[in-house]
PDB file of the backbone (N, CA, C, O) and the ligand in Angstrom, with CONECT records:
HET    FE2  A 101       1
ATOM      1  N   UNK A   1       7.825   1.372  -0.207  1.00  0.00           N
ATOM      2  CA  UNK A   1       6.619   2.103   0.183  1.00  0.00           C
ATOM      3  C   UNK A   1       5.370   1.292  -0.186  1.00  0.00           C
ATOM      4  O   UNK A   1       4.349   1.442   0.485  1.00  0.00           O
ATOM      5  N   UNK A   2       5.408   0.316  -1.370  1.00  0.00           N
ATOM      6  CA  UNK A   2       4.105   0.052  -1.968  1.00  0.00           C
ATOM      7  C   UNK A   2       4.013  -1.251  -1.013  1.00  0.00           C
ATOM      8  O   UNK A   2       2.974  -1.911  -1.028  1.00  0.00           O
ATOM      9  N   UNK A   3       5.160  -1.647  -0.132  1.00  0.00           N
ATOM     10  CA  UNK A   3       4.673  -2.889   1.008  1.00  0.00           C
ATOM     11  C   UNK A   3       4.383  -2.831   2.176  1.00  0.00           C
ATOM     12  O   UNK A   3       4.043  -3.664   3.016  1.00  0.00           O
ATOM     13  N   UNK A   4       4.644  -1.123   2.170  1.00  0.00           N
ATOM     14  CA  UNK A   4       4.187  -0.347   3.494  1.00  0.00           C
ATOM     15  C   UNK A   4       2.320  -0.173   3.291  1.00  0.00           C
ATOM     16  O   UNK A   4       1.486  -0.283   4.190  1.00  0.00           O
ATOM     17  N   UNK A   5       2.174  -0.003   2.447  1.00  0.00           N
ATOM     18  CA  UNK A   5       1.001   0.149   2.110  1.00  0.00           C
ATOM     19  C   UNK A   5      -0.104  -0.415   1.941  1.00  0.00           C
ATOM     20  O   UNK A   5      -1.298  -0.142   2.069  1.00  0.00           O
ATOM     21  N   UNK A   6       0.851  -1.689   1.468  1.00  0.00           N
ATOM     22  CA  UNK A   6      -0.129  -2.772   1.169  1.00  0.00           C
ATOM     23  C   UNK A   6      -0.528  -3.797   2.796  1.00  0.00           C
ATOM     24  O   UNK A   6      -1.609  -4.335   3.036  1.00  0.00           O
ATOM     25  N   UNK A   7       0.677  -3.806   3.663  1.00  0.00           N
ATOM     26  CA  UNK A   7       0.462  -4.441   5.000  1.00  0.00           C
ATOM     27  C   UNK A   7      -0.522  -3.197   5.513  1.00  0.00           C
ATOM     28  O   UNK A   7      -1.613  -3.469   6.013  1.00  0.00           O
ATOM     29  N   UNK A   8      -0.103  -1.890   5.370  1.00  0.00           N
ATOM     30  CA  UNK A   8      -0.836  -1.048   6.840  1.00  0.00           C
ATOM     31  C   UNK A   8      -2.699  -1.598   5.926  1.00  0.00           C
ATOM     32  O   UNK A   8      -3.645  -2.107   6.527  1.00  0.00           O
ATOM     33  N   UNK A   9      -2.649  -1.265   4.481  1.00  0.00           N
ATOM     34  CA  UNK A   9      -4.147  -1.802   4.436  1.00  0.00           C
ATOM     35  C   UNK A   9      -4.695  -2.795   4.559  1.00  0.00           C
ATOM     36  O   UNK A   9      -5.897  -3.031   4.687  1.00  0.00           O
ATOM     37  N   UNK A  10      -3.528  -3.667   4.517  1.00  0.00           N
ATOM     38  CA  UNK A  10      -4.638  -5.041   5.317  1.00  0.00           C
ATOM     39  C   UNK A  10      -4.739  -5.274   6.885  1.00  0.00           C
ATOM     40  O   UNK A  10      -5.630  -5.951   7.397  1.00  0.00           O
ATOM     41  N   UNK A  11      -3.671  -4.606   7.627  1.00  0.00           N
ATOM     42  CA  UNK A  11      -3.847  -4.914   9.170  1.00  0.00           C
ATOM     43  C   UNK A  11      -4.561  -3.816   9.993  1.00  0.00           C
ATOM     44  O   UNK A  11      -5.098  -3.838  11.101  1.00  0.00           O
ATOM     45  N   UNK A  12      -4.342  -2.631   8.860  1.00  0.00           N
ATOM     46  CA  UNK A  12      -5.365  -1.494  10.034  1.00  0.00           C
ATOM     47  C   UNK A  12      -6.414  -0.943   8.861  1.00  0.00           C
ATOM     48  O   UNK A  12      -7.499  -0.883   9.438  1.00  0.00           O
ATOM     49  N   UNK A  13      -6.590  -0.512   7.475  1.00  0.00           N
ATOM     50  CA  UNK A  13      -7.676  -0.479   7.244  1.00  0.00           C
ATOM     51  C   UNK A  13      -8.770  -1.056   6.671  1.00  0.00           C
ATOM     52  O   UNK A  13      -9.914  -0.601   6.639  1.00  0.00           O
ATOM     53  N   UNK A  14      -8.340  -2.139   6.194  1.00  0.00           N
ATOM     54  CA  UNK A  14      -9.337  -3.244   6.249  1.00  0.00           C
ATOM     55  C   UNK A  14     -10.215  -3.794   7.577  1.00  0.00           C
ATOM     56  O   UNK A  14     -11.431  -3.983   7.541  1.00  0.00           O
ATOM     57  N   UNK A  15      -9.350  -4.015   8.775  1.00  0.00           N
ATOM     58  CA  UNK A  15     -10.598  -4.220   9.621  1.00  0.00           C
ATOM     59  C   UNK A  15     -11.393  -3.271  10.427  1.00  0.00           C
ATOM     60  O   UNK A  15     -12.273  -3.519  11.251  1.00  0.00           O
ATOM     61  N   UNK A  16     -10.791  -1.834   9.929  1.00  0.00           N
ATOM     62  CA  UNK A  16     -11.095  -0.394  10.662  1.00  0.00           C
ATOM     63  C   UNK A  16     -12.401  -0.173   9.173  1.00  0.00           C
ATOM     64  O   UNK A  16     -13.545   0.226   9.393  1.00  0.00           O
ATOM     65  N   UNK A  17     -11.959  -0.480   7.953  1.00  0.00           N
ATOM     66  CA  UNK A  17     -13.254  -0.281   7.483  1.00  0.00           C
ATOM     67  C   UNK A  17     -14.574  -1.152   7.763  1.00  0.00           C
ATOM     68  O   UNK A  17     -15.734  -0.740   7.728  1.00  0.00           O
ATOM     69  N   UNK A  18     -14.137  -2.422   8.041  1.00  0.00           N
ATOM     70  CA  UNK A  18     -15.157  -3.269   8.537  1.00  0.00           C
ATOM     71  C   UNK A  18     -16.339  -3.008   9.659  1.00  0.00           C
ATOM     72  O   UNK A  18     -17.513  -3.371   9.586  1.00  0.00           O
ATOM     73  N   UNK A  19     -15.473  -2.028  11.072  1.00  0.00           N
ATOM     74  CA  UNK A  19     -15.965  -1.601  11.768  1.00  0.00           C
ATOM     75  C   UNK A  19     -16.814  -0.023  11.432  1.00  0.00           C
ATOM     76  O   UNK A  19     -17.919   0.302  11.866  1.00  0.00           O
ATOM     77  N   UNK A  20     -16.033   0.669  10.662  1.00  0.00           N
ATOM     78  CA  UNK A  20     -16.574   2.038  10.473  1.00  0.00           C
ATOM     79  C   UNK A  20     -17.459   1.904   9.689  1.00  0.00           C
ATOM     80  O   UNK A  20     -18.530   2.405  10.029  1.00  0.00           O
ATOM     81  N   UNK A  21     -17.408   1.256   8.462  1.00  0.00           N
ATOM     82  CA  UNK A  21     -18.411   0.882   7.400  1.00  0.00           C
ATOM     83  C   UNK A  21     -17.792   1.436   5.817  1.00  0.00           C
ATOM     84  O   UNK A  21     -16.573   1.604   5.875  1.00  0.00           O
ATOM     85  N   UNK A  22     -18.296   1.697   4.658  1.00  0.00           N
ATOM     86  CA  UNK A  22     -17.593   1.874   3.769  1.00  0.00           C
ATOM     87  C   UNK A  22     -17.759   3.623   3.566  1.00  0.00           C
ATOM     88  O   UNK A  22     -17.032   4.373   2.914  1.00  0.00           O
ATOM     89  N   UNK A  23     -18.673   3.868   4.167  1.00  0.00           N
ATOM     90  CA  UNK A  23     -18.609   5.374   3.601  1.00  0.00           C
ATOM     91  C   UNK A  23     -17.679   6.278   4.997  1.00  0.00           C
ATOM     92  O   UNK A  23     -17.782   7.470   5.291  1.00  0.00           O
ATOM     93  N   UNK A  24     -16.801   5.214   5.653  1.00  0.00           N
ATOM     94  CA  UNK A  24     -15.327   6.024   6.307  1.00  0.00           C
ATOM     95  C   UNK A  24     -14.158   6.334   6.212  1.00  0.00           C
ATOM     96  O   UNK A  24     -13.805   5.627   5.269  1.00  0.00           O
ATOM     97  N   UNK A  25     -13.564   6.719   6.424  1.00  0.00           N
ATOM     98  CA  UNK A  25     -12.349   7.118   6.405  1.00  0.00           C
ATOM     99  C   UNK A  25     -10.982   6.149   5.740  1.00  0.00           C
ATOM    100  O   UNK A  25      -9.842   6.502   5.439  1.00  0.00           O
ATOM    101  N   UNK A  26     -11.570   4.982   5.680  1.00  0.00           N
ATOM    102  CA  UNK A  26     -10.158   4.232   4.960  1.00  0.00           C
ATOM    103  C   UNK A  26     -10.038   4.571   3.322  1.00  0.00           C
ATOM    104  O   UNK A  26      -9.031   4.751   2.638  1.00  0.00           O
ATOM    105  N   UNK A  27     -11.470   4.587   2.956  1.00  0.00           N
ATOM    106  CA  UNK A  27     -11.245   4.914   1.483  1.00  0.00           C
ATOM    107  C   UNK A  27     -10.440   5.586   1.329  1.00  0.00           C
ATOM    108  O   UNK A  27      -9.369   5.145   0.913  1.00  0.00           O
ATOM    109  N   UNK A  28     -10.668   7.403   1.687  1.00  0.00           N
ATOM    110  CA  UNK A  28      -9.600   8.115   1.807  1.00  0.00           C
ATOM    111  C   UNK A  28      -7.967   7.907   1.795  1.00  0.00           C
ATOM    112  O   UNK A  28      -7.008   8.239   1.098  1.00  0.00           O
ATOM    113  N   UNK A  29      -8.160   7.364   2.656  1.00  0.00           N
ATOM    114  CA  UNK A  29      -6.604   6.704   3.200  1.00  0.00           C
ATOM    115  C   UNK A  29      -5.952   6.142   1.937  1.00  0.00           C
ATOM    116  O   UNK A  29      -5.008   6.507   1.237  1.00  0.00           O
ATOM    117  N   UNK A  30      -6.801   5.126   1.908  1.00  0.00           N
ATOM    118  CA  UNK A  30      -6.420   4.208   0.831  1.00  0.00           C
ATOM    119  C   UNK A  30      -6.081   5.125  -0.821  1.00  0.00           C
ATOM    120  O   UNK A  30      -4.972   5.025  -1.345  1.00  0.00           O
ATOM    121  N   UNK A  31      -6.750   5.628  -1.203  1.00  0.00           N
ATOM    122  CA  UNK A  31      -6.356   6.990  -2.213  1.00  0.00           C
ATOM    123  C   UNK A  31      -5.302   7.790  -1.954  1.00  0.00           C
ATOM    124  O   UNK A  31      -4.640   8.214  -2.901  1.00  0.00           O
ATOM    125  N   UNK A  32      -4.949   8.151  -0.541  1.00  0.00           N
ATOM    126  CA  UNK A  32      -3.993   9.246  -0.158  1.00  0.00           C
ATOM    127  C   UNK A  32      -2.512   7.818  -0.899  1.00  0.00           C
ATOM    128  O   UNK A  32      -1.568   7.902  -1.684  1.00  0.00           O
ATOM    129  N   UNK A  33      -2.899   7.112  -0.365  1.00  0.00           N
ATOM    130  CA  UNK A  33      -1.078   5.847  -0.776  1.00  0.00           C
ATOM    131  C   UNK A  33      -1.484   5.970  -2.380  1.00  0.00           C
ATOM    132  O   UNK A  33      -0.612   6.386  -3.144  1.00  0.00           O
ATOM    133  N   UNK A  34      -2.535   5.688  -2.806  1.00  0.00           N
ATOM    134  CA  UNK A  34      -2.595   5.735  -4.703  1.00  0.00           C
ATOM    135  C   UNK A  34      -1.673   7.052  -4.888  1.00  0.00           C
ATOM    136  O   UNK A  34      -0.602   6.943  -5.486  1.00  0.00           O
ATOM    137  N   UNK A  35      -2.092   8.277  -4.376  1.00  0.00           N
ATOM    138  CA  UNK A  35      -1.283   9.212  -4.827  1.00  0.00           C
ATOM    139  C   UNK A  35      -0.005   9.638  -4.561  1.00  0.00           C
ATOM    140  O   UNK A  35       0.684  10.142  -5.448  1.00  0.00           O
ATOM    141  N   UNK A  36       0.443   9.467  -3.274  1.00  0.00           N
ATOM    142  CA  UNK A  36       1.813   8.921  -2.727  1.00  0.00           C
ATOM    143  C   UNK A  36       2.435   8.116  -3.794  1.00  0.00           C
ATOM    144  O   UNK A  36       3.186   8.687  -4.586  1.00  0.00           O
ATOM    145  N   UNK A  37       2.216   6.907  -3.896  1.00  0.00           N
ATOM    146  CA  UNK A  37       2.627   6.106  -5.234  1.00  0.00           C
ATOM    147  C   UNK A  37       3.036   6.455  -6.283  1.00  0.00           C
ATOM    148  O   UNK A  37       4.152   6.205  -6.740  1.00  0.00           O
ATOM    149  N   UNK A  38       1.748   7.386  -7.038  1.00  0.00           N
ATOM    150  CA  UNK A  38       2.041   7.750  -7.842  1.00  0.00           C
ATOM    151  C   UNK A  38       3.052   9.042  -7.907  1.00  0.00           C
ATOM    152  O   UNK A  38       3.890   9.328  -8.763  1.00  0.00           O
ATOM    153  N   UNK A  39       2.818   9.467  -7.153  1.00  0.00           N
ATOM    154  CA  UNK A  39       3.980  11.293  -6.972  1.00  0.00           C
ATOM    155  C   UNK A  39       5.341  10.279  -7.478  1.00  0.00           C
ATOM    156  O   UNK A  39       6.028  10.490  -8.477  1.00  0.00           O
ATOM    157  N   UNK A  40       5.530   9.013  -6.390  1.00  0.00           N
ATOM    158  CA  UNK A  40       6.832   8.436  -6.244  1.00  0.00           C
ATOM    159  C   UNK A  40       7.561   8.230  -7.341  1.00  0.00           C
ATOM    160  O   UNK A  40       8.662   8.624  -7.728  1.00  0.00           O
ATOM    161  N   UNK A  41       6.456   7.308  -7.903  1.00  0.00           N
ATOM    162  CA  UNK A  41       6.675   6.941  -9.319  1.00  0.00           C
ATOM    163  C   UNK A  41       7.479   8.090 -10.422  1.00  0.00           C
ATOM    164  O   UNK A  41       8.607   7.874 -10.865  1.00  0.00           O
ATOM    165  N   UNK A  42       6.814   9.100 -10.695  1.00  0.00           N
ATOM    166  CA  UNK A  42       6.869   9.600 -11.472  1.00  0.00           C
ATOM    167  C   UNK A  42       8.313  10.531 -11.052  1.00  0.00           C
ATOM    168  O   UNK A  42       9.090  11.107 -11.813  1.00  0.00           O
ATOM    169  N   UNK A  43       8.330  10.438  -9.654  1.00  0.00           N
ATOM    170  CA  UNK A  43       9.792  10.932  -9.433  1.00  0.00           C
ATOM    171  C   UNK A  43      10.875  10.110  -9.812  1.00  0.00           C
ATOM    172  O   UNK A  43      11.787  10.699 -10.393  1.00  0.00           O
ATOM    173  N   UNK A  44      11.003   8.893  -9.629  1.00  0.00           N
ATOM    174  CA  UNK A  44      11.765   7.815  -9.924  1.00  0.00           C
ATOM    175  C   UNK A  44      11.948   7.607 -11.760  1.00  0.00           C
ATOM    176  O   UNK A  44      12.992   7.237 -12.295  1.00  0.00           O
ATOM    177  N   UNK A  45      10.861   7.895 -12.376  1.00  0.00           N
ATOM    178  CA  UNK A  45      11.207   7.679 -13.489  1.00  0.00           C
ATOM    179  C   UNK A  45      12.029   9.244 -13.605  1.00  0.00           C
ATOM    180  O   UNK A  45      13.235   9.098 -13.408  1.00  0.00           O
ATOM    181  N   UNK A  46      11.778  10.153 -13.777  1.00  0.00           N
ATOM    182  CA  UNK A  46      11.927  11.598 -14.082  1.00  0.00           C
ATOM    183  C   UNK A  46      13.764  11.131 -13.583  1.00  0.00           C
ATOM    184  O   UNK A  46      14.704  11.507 -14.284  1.00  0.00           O
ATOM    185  N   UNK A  47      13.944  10.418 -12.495  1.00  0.00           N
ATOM    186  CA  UNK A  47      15.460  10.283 -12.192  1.00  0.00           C
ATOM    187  C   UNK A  47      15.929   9.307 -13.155  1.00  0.00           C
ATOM    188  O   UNK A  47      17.084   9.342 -13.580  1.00  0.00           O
ATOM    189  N   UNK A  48      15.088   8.445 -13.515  1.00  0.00           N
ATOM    190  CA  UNK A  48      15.724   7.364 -14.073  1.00  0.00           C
ATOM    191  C   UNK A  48      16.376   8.128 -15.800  1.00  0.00           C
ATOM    192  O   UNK A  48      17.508   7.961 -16.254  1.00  0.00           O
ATOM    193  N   UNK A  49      15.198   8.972 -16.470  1.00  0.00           N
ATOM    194  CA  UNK A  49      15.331   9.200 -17.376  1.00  0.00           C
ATOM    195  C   UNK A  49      16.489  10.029 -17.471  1.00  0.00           C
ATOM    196  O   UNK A  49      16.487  10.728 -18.485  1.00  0.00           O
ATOM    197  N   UNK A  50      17.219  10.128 -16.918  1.00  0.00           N
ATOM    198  CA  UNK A  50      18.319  11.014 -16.703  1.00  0.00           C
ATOM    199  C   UNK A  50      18.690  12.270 -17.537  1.00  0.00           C
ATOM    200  O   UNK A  50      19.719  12.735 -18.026  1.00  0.00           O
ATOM    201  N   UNK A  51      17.714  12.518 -17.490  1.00  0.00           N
ATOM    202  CA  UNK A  51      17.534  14.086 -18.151  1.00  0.00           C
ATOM    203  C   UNK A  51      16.646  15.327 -17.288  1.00  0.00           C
ATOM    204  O   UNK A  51      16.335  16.480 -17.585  1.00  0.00           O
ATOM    205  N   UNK A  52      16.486  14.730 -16.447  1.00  0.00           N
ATOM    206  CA  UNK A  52      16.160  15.788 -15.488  1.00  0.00           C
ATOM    207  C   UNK A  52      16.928  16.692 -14.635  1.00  0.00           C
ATOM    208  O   UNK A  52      17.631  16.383 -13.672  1.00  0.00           O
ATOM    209  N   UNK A  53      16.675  17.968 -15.169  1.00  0.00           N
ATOM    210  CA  UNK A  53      17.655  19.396 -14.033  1.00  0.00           C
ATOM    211  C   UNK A  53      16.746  19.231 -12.430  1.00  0.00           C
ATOM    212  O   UNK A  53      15.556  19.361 -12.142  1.00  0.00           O
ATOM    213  N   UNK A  54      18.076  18.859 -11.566  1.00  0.00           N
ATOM    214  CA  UNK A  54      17.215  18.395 -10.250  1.00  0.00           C
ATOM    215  C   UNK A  54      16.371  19.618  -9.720  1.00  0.00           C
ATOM    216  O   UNK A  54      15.498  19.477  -8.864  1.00  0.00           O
ATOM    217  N   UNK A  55      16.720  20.913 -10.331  1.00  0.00           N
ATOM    218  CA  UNK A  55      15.593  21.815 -10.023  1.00  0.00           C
ATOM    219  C   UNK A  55      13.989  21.606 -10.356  1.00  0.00           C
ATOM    220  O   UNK A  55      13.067  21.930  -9.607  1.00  0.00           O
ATOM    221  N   UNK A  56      13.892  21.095 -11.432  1.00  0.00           N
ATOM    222  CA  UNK A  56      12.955  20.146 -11.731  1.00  0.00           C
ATOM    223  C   UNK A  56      11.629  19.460 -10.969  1.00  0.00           C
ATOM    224  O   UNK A  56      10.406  19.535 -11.086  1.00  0.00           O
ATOM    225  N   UNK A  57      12.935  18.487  -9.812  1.00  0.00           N
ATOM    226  CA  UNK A  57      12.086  17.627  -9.335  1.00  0.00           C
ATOM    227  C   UNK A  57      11.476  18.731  -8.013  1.00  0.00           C
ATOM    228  O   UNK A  57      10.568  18.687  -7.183  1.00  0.00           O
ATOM    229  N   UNK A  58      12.047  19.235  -8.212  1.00  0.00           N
ATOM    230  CA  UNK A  58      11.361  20.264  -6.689  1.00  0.00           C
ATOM    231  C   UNK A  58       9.839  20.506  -6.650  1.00  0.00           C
ATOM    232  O   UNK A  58       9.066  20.147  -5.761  1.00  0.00           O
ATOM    233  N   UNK A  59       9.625  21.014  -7.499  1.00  0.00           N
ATOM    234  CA  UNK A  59       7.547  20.827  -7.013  1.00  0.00           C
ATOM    235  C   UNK A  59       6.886  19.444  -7.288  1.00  0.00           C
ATOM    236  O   UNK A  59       5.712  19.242  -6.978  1.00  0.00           O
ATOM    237  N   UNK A  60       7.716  18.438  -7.913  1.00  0.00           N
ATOM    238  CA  UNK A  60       7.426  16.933  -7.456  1.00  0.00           C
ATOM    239  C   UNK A  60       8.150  16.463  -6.023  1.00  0.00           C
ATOM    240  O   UNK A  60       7.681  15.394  -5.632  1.00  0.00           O
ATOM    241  N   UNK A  61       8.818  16.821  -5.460  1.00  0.00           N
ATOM    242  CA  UNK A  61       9.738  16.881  -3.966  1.00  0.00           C
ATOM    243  C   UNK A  61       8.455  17.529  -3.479  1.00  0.00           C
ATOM    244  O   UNK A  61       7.506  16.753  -3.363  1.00  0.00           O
ATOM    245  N   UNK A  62       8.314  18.374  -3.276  1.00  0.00           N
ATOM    246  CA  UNK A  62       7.474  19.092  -2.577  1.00  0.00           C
ATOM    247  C   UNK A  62       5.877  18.505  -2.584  1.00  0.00           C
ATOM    248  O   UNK A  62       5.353  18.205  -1.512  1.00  0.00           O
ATOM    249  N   UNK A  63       5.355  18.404  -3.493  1.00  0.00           N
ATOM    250  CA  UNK A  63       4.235  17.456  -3.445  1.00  0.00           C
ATOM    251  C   UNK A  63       4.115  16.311  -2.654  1.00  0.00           C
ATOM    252  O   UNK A  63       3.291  16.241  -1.742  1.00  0.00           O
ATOM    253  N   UNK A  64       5.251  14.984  -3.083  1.00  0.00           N
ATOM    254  CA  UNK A  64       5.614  14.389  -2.475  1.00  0.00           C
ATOM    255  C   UNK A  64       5.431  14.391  -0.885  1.00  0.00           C
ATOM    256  O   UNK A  64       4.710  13.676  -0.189  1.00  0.00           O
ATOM    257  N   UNK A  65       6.328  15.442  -0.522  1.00  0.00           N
ATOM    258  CA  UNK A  65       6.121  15.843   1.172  1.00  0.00           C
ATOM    259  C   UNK A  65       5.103  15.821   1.579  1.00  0.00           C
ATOM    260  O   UNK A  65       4.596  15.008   2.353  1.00  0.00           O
ATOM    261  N   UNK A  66       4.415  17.279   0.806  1.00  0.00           N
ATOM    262  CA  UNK A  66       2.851  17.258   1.471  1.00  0.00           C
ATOM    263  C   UNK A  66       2.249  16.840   1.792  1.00  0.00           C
ATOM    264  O   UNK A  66       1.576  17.197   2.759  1.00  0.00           O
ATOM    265  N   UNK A  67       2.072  15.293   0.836  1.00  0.00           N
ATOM    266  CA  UNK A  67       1.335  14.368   0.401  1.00  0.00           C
ATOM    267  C   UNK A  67       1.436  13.348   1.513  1.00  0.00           C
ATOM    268  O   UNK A  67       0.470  12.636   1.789  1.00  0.00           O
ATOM    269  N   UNK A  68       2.616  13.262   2.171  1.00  0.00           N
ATOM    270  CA  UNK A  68       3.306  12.358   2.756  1.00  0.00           C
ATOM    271  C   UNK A  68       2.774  12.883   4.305  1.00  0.00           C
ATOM    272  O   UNK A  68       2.173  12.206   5.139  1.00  0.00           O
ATOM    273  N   UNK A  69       3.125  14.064   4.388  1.00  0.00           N
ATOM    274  CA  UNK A  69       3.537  14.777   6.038  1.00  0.00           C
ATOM    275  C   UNK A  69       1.940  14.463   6.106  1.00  0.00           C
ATOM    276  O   UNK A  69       1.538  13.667   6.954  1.00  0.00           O
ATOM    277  N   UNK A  70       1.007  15.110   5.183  1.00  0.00           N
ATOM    278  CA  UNK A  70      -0.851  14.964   5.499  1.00  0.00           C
ATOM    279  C   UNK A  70      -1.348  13.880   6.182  1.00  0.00           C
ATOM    280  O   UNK A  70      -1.986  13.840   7.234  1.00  0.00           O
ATOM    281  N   UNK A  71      -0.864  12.753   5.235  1.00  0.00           N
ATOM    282  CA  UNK A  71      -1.247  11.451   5.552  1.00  0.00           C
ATOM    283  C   UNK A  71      -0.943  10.714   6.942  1.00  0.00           C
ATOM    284  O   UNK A  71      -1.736  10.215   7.740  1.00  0.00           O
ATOM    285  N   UNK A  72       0.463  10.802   6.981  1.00  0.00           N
ATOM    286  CA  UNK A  72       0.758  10.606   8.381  1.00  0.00           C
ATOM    287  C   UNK A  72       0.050  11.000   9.632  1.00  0.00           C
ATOM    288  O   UNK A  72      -0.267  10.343  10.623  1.00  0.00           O
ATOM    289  N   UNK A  73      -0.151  12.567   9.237  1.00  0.00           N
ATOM    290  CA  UNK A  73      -0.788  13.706  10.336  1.00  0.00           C
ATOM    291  C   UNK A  73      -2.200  12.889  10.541  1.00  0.00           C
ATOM    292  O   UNK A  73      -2.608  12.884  11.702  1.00  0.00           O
ATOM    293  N   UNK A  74      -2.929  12.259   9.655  1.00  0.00           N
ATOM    294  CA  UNK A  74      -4.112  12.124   9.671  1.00  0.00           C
ATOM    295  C   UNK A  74      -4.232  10.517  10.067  1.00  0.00           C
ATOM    296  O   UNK A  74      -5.248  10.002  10.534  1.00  0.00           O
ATOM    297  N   UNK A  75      -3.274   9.990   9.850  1.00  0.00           N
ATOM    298  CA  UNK A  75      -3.069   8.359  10.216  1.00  0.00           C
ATOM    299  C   UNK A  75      -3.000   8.639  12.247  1.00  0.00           C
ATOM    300  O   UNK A  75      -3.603   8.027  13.129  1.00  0.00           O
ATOM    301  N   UNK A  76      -2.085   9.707  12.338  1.00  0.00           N
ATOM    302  CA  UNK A  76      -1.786   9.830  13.681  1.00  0.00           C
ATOM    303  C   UNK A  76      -3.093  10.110  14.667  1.00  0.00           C
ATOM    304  O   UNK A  76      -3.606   9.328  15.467  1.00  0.00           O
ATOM    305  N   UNK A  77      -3.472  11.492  14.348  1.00  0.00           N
ATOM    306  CA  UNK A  77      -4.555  12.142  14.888  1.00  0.00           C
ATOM    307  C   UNK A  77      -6.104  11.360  14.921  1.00  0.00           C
ATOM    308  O   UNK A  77      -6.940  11.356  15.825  1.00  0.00           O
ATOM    309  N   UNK A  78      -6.139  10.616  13.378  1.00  0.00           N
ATOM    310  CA  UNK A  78      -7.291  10.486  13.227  1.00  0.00           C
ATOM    311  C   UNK A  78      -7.711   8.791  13.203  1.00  0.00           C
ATOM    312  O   UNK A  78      -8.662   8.304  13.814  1.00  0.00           O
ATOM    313  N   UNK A  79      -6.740   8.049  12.334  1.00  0.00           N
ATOM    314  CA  UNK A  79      -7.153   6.622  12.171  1.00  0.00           C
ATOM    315  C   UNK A  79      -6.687   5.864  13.550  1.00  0.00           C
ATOM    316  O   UNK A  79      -7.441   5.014  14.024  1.00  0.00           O
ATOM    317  N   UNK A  80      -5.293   6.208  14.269  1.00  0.00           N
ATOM    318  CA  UNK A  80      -5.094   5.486  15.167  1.00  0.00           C
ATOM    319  C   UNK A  80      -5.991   5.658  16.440  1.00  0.00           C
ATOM    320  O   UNK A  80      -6.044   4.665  17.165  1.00  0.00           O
ATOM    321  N   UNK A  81      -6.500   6.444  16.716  1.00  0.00           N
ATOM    322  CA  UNK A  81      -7.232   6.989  17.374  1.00  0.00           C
ATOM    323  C   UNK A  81      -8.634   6.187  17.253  1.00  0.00           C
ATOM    324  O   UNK A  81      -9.142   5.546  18.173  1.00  0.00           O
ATOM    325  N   UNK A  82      -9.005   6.295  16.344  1.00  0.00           N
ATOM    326  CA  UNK A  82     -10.549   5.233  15.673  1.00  0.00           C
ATOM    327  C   UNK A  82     -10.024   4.110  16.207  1.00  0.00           C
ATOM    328  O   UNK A  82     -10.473   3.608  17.238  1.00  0.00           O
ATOM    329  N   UNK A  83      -8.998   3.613  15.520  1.00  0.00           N
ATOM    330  CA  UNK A  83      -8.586   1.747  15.673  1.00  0.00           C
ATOM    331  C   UNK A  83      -8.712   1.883  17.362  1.00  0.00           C
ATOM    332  O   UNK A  83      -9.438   0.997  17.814  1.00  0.00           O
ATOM    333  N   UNK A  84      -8.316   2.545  18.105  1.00  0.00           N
ATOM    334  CA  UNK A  84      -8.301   1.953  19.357  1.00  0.00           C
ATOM    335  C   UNK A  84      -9.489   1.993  20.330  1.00  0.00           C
ATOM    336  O   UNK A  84      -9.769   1.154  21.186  1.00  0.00           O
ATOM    337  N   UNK A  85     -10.173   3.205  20.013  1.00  0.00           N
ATOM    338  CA  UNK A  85     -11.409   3.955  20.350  1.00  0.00           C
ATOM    339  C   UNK A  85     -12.851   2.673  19.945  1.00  0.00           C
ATOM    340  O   UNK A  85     -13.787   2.255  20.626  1.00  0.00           O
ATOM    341  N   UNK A  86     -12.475   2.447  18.769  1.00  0.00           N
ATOM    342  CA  UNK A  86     -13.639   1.620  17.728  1.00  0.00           C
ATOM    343  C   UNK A  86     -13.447   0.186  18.255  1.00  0.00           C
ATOM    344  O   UNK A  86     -14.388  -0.562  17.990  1.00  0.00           O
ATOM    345  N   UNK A  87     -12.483  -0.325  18.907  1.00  0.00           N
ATOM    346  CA  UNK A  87     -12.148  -1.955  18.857  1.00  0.00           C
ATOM    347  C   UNK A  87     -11.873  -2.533  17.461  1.00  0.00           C
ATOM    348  O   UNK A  87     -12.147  -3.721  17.293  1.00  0.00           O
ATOM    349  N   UNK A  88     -11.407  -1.886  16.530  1.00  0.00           N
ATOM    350  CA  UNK A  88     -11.152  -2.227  15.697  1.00  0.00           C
ATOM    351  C   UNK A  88      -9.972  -3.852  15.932  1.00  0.00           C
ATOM    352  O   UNK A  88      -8.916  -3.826  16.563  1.00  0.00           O
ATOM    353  N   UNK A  89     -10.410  -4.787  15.407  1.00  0.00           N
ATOM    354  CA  UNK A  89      -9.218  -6.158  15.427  1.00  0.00           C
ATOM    355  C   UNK A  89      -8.046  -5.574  14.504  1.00  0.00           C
ATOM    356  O   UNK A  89      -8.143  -4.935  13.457  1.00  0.00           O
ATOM    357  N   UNK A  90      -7.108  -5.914  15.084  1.00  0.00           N
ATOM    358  CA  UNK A  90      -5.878  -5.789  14.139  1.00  0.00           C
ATOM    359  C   UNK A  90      -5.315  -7.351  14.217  1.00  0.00           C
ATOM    360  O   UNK A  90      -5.424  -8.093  15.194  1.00  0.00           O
ATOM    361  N   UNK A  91      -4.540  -7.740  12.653  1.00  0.00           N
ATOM    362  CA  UNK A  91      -4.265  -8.964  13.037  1.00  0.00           C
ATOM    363  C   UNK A  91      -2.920  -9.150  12.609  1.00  0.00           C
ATOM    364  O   UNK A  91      -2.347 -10.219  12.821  1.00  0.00           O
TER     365      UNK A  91
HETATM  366 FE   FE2 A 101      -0.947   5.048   5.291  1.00  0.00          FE2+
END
């Protein structure tokens, strides 16, 4: 995930912020993967530590999702839409 993240911000919001300017929409973006990340993280350890009742991870599962399904929804509807609309360069 964290190389999914790191390519989509350099090929679509780095030059989509260039075009929009800084007070747009990639910041956002870019925060929504910090917290994605982090949800991940903390699920992965919580497994690793192997003391977790998998009932547990369920409102970290669920966060997770949210977190996940939002971003997408808003990558779909909203950023791809800009990149193509804006002339944004992709490289
Ligand atoms: Fe993303």
């Amino acid at each position: 995930m964290r190389r999914h993240f790191g390519e989509e911000e350099a090929v679509l919001y780095k030059p989509l912020g260039l075009v929009l300017g800084k007070d747009g929409p990639t910041g956002e973006m870019i925060g929504e993967h910090r917290s994605i990340q982090s949800t991940l993280e903390k699920v992965g350890a919580s497994l690793k530590s192997g003391r977790t009742n998998p009932h547990d991870l369920r409102p970290m599962l669920d966060s997770l999702d949210r977190l996940v399904r939002g971003h997408m929804d808003k990558e779909e509807r909203v950023l791809f839409w800009l990149a193509t609309t804006r002339g944004a360069v992709l490289t």
